[in-house]
C-alpha positions as CSV (number, residue, x, y, z in Angstrom):
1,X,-60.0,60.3,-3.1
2,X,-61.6,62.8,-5.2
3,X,-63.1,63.3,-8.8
4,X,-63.5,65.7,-10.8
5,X,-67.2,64.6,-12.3
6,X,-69.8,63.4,-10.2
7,X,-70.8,60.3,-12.7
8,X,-67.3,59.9,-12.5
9,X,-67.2,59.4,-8.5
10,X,-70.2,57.4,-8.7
11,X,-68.6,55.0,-11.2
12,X,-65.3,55.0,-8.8
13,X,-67.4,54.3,-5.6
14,X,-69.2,51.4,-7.2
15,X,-66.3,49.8,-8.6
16,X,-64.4,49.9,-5.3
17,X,-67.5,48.6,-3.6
18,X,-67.5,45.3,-5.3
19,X,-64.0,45.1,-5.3
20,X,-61.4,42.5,-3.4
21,X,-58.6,45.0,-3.8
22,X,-58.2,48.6,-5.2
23,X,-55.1,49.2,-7.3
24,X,-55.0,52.6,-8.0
25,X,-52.5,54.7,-11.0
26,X,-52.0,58.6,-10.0
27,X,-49.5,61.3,-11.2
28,X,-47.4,62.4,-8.1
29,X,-48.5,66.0,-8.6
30,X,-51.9,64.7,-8.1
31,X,-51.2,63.6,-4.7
32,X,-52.7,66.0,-2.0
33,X,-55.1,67.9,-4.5
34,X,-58.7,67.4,-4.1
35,X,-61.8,67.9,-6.8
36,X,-65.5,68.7,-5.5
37,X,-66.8,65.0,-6.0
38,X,-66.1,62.4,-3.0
39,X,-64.9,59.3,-3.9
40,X,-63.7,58.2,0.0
41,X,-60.6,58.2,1.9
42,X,-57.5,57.3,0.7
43,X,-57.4,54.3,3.2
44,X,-59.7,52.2,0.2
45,X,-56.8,52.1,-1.7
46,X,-54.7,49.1,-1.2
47,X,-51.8,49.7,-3.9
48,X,-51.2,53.1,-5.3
49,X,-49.1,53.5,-8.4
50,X,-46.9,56.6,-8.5
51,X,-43.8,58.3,-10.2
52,X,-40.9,59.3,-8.4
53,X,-42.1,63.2,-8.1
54,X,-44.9,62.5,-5.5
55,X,-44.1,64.6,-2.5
56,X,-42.9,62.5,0.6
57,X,-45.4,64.1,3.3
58,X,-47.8,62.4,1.1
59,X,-46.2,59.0,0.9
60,X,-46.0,59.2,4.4
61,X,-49.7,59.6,4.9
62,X,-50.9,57.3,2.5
63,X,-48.3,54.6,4.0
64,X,-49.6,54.9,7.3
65,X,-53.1,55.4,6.5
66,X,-52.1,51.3,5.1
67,X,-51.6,51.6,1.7
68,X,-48.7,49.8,-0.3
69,X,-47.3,52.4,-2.5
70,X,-45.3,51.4,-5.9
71,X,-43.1,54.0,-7.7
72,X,-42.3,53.6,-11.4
């Protein structure tokens, strides 16, 4: 995972840090891009929240890195 402010990452890091579970919202045409700020793999995420146009070689990764994916 990846941001594109580094208060922003920070924020993101801190909040998954204290968290039981992540449950994460993302366009499908943000799947596979990257920013320049470092949040941490995508294996953190437990539930990701997508639309039908995410591309399947990144379904496939994020499923077998472990996380549930949900498409609205």
């Amino acid at each position: 995972m990846t941001a594109y402010d580094l208060d922003e990452a920070s924020v993101k890091k801190a909040v998954i840090a204290s968290a039981r579970r992540v449950i994460a919202a993302a366009d499908g045409t943000k799947l596979g891009r990257t920013a320049h700020a470092y949040v941490g793999p995508s294996s953190l995420v437990d539930i990701l929240v997508t639309d039908s146009g995410a591309p399947s070689a990144e379904i496939t990764a994020l499923e077998s890195g472990g996380t549930r994916l949900e498409t609205v």
